[in-house]
C-alpha positions, 0 to 999 in steps of 0.5 A: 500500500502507498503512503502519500509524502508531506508537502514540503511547505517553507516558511514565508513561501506557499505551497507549491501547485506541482503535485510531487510524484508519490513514490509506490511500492509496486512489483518491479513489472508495473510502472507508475503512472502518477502526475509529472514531479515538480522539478527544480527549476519549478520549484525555484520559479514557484519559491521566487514568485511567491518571495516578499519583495526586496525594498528598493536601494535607496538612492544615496542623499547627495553630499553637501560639498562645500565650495574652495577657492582657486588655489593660489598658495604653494609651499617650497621644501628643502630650500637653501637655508639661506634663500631670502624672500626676495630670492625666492619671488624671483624664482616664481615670478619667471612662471607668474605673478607673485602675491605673497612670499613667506619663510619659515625662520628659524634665526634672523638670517637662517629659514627653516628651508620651508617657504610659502608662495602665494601666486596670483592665480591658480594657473600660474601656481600650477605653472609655477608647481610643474617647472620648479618641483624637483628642480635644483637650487643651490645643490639642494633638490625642492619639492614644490606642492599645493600648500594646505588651505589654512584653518579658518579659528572660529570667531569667538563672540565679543562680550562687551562687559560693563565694568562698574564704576568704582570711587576708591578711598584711601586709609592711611595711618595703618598700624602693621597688623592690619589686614584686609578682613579688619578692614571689612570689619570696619566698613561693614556698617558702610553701604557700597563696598566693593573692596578693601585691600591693604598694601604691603612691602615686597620685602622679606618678611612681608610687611605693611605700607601702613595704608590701604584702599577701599572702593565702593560703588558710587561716589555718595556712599565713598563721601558717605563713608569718608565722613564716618570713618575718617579720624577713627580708632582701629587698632590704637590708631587713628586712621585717616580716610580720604579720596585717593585723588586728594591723598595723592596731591596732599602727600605723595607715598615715599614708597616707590610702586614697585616696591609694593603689592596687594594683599591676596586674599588668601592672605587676608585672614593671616 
């Protein structure tokens, strides 16, 4: 008795409409007479007909190029080390017009055998390029190229800052061992301070100027403040409180600028 084979189904794929040839079991005098087998190549077109299409390539999005410039700029190497810029314009001129020469220096009259020539188009760069590269200049072979287009530093934005106008005062008659922070202490009551710096000798050990200067930020809280606190006691001392303008005509310090400095804050509470 014959046995039917299963259909040979594949996922994704319909059944094939040819009938595959069953195989039977008969005395070896009959011949079977079943339906013409599927054949391969029926198989193949059947599976291809019936296949998911494939998604058409896209076609690749153009790429954005930016625009150069004709080039103009060459770049001589193995130059003699004594070649002047003067020597070197003529040399190029013979195939063009010459815009701009450059030597790499290493000292004031020695380059670094490395020039730059700018011509005035790129047809006489190229001239320039084809007749002096790998030529001979004073026993020595140059290699002249295209230079390398220059990097454009992106323009960092400007800010304009407002710089706050400040009324400086000056404090003088200062015992040693004041600092910034007794300073602070003292105009703490005072509106309108900015800062409060003592000024000291670059000396070593550091000592005191015996003065210092306080700002503030308008002129009325600096009048303000030179009216309170001019004449009082800090540390034992009266302390003189005035306009730095008016300190200077009165009585110019006999300590010379650079013999003195400000004190960092760091130092402040020392």
């Amino acid at each position: 008795m014959a046995l039917p084979l299963a259909r040979l189904v594949l996922p994704g794929f319909p059944a094939c409409q040819c009938q595959p040839r069953p195989h039977l079991r008969f005395p070896k005098r009959h011949v079977s007479s079943a339906a013409p087998a599927c054949s391969r190549a029926a198989f193949a077109a059947c599976a291809a007909a019936s296949a998911p299409a494939a998604p058409a390539p896209q076609a690749p999005e153009a790429e954005t190029v930016e625009q150069v410039g004709p080039r103009t700029r060459l770049v001589a190497q193995n130059i003699p080390w004594d070649s002047k810029a003067d020597e070197m314009r003529a040399l190029f001129e013979n195939h063009g017009s010459v815009v701009d020469v450059q030597l790499s220096m290493y000292s004031a009259s020695k380059n670094r055998g490395l020039a730059f020539v700018t011509m005035g188009s790129e047809e006489d760069a190229l001239a320039a390029l084809t007749h002096l590269n790998s030529t001979i200049l004073n026993d020595r072979k140059i290699k002249v190229d295209f230079a390398r287009p220059r990097k454009k530093q992106p323009k960092q934005p400007v800010v304009v800052s407002d710089p706050m106008e400040k009324y400086i005062v000056f404090i003088g008659n200062l015992t040693w061992r004041v600092r910034n922070r007794h300073l602070r202490e003292l105009f703490a009551s005072a509106p309108g301070v900015v800062s409060a710096e003592v000024i000291f000798h670059t000396t070593t050990p550091r000592r005191s100027a015996g003065y210092a200067f306080v700002s503030f930020s308008s002129k009325e809280t600096a009048e303000a403040a030179i009216s309170a606190f001019n004449g009082k006691i800090l540390m034992g001392r009266p302390i003189n409180v005035m306009f730095k303008d008016e300190n200077g005509k009165k009585n110019e310090s006999p300590v010379p600028k650079e013999e003195v400095e400000v004190e960092s804050s760091d130092q402040s509470d020392s």
